[in-house]
C-alpha positions in Angstrom: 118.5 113.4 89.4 116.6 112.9 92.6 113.3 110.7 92.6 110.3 112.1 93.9 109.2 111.2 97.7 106.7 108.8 97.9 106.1 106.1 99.5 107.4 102.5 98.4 104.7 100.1 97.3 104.1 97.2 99.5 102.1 93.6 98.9 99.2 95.4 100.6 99.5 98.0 98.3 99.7 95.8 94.6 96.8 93.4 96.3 94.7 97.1 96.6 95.9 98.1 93.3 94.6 94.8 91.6 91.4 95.1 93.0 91.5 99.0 91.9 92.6 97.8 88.8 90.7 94.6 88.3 94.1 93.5 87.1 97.3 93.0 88.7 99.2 96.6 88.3 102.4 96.4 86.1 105.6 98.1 87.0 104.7 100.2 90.3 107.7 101.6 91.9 105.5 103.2 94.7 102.5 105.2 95.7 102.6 108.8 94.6 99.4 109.8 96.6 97.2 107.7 99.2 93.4 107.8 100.2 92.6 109.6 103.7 91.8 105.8 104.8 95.4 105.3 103.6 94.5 102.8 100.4 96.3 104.1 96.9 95.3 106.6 95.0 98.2 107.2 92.8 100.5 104.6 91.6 103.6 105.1 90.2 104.9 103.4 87.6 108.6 102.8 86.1 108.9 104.4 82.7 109.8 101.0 81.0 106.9 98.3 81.8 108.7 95.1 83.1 108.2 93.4 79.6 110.3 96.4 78.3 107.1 98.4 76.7 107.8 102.4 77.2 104.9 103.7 79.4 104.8 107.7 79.9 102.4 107.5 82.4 104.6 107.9 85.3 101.7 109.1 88.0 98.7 106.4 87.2 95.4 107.4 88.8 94.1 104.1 90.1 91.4 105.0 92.9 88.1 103.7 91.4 85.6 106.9 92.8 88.7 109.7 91.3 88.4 107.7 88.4 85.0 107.5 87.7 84.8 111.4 88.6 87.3 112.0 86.1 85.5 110.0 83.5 82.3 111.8 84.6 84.6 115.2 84.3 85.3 114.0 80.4 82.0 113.3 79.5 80.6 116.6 80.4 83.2 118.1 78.1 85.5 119.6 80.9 88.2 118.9 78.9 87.1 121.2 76.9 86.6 124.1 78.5 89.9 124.0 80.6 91.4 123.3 77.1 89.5 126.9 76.2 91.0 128.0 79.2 94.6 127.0 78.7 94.3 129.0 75.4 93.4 132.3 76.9 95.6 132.2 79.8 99.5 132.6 79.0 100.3 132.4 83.0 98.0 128.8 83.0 99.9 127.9 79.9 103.7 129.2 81.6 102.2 126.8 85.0 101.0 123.9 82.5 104.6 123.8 80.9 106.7 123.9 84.0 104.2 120.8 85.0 105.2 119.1 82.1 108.4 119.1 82.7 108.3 118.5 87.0 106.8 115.4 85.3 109.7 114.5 83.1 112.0 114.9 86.1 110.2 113.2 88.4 109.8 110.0 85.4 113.6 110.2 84.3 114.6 109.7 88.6 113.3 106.2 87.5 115.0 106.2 84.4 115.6 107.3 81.0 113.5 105.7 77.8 114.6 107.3 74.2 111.2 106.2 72.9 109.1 108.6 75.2 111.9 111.0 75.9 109.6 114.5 76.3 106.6 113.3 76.4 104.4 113.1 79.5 101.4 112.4 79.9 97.5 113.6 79.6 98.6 116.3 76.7 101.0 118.3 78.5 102.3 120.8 77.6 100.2 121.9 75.2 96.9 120.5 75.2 94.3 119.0 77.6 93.8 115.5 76.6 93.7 112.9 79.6 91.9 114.2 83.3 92.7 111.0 85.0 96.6 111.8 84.1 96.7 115.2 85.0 94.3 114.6 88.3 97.0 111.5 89.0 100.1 114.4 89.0 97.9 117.5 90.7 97.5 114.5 93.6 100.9 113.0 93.7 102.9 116.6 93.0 100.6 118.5 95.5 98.5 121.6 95.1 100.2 124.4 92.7 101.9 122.1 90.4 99.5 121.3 87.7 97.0 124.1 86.9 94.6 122.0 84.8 94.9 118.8 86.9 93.9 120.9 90.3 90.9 122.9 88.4 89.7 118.8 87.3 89.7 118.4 90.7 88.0 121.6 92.0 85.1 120.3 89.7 85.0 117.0 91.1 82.9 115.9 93.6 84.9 113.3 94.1 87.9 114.5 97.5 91.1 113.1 98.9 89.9 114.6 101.9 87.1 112.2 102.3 87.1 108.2 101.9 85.1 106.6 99.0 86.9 103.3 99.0 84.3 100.1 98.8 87.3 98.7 101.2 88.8 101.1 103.7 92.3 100.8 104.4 93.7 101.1 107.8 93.8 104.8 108.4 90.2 104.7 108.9 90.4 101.4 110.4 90.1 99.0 107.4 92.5 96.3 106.7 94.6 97.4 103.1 
């Protein structure tokens, strides 16, 4: 099994993270997807927290604007309607599946937990349950992968294209 590319986490990274977080971040084995100003956006975290709880969550959306966005998303019952979506679209629901599983692969490279063995994360493959999850693996998987996590973020206002970070990292000259 090969592990996904991304970038390793650093001490910048975990001290941006617990900002982000308002907590320190548990388990990160690297950054799935990064800000335009270079700060995280995705963390990645091992399937097996390091006090030996099982944590599907493999792709954690941590970038405070993308999550707010999300959260906004949720409120105004998006969730919903791509749910409705899913439902009428047997090519959506063919993309969704094969999602769900890129997302097992790319969690079992970091290794295998019996108690979440199939289970992803944000109600894949079947129903629409968590934005922030499935915005987290359309971001760290790229474009194409995750039908219902790119349409969350077609709605969004929020972009990866375009810095919201309260502290800009140093691709836009900031200090991460």
């Amino acid at each position: 099994m090969t592990t996904p590319p991304f970038a390793p986490v650093s001490d910048a990274d975990l001290a941006v993270l617990r900002v982000q977080l308002g907590r320190p971040a548990r388990g990160v084995v690297g950054i799935a997807a990064r800000c335009v100003c270079g700060n995280p956006t995705v963390a990645a975290t091992a399937p097996r927290l390091p006090d030996g709880t099982p944590f599907p969550t493999f792709y954690y959306l941590t970038h405070p604007a993308a999550t707010a966005e999300m959260s906004r998303l949720e409120a105004d019952h998006v969730m919903r309607e791509l749910q409705d979506a899913l439902g009428d679209d047997e090519e959506m629901q063919l993309a969704y599946r094969r999602a769900h599983e890129a997302y097992l692969a790319d969690r079992l490279g970091f290794g295998e937990v019996p108690e979440i063995a199939g289970i992803s994360a944000g109600g894949m493959p079947a129903r629409v349950k968590c934005l922030h999850a499935l915005a987290a693996h359309a971001l760290a998987a790229g474009p194409g992968v995750n039908p219902v996590g790119d349409a969350a973020l077609e709605r969004s206002v929020w972009s990866p294209q375009r810095c919201a970070c309260a502290d800009p990292g140093p691709g836009l000259g900031g200090a991460a």
